[in-house]
C-alpha positions as CSV (number, residue, x, y, z in Angstrom):
1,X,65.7,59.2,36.3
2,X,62.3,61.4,36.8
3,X,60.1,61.6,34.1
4,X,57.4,64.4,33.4
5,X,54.1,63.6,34.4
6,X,52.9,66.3,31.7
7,X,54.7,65.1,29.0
8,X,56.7,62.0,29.3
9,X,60.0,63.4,29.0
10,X,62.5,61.5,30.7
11,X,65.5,64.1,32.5
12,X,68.8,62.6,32.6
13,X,68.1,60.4,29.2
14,X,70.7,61.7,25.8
15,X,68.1,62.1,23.2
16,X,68.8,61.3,19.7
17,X,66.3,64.3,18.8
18,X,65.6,63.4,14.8
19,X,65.1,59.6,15.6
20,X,62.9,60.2,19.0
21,X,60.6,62.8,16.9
22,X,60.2,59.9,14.4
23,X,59.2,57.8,17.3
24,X,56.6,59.9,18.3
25,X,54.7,60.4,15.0
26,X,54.6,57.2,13.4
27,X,51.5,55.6,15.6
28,X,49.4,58.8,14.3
29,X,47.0,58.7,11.5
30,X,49.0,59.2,8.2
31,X,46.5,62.7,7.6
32,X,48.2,63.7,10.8
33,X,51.5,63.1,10.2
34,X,51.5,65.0,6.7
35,X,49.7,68.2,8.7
36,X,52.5,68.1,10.9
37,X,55.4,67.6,8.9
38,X,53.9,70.3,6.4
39,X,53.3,72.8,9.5
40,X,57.0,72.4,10.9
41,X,58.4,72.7,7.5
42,X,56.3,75.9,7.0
43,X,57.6,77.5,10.7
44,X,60.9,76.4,10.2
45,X,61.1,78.1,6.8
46,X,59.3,81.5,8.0
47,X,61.1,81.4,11.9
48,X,64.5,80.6,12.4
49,X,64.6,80.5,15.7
50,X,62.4,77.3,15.2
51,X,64.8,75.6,13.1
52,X,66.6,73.7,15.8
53,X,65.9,69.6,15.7
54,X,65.5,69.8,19.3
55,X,62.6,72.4,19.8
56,X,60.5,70.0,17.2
57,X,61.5,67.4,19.5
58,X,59.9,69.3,22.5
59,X,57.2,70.4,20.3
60,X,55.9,66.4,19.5
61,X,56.9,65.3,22.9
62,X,54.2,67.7,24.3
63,X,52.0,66.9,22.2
64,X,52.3,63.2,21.7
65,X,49.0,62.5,24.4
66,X,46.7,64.3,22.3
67,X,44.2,63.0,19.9
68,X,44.1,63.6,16.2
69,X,41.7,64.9,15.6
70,X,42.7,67.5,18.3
71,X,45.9,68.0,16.5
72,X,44.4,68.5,13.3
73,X,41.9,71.3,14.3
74,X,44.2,73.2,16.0
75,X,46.8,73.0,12.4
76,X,43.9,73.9,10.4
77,X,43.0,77.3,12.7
78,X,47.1,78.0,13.0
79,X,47.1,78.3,9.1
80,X,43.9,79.8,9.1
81,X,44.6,82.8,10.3
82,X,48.0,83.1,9.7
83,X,50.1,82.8,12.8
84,X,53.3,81.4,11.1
85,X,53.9,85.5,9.3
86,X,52.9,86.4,12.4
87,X,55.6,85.4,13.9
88,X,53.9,83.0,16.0
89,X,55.8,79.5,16.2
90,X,56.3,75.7,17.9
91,X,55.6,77.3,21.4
92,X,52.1,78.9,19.8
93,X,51.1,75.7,18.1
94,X,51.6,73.3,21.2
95,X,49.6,76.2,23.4
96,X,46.9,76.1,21.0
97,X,46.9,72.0,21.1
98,X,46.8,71.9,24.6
99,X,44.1,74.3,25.1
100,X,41.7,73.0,22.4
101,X,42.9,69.6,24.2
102,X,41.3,70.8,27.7
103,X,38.3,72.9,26.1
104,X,37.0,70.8,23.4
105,X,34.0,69.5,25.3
106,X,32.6,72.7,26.7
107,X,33.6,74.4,23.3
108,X,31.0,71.6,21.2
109,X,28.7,71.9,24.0
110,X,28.6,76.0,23.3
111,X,28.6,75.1,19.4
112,X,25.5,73.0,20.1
113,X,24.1,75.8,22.3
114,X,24.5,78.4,19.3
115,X,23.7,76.8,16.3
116,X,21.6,74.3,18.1
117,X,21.5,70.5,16.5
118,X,20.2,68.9,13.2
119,X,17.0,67.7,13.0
120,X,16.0,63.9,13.2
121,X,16.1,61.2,10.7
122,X,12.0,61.0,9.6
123,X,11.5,57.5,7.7
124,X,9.0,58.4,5.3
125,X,6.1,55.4,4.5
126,X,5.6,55.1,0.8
127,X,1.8,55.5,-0.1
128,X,0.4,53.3,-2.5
């Protein structure tokens, strides 16, 4: 049986598609889990072609070796701007995921860059 070094998925294995995607979720933070259930209840309602057990399935399995926090910044900016009226799915979130996944450290060091840092803590002495 070869397995995906990407993902994990395991060619040759019957899935049981609504079980496995319980599988992968339940180790995550519960904030997580609510984002993503509410997100793929959200696409599934605005794009059918998303409605399929097995795409959400593929969509978690993909997904399942990045971080939280990750996950989480990447739902917030998907309903930010809108991409589920825009047509813009399961495929466009994991992208989105993996991207922020792979950029996040340059991206913070750019923020840093930009904005630049907060001060230091100054410990003020009481005069008497």
């Amino acid at each position: 049986m070869k397995i995906c070094p990407a993902c994990g998925f395991k060619f040759g294995k019957k899935y049981k598609f609504r079980e496995e995607s319980s599988f992968l979720i339940e180790d995550r933070h519960p904030n997580t889990v609510d984002m993503l259930r509410t997100v793929v209840n959200l696409i599934q309602r605005n794009i059918t072609a998303d409605r399929d057990t097995q795409r959400v399935f593929y969509f978690l399995q993909a997904i399942s070796k990045c971080s939280d926090e990750v996950i989480e910044w990447a739902i917030n900016q998907y309903y930010a701007e809108g991409h589920y009226t825009k047509m813009k799915g399961l495929s466009y979130l994991k992208i989105m995921i993996l991207n922020h996944k792979k950029n996040r450290s340059k991206m913070l060091k750019n923020e840093e860059l930009m904005y630049g840092t907060s001060p230091k803590k100054i410990n003020l002495k009481k005069e008497k």
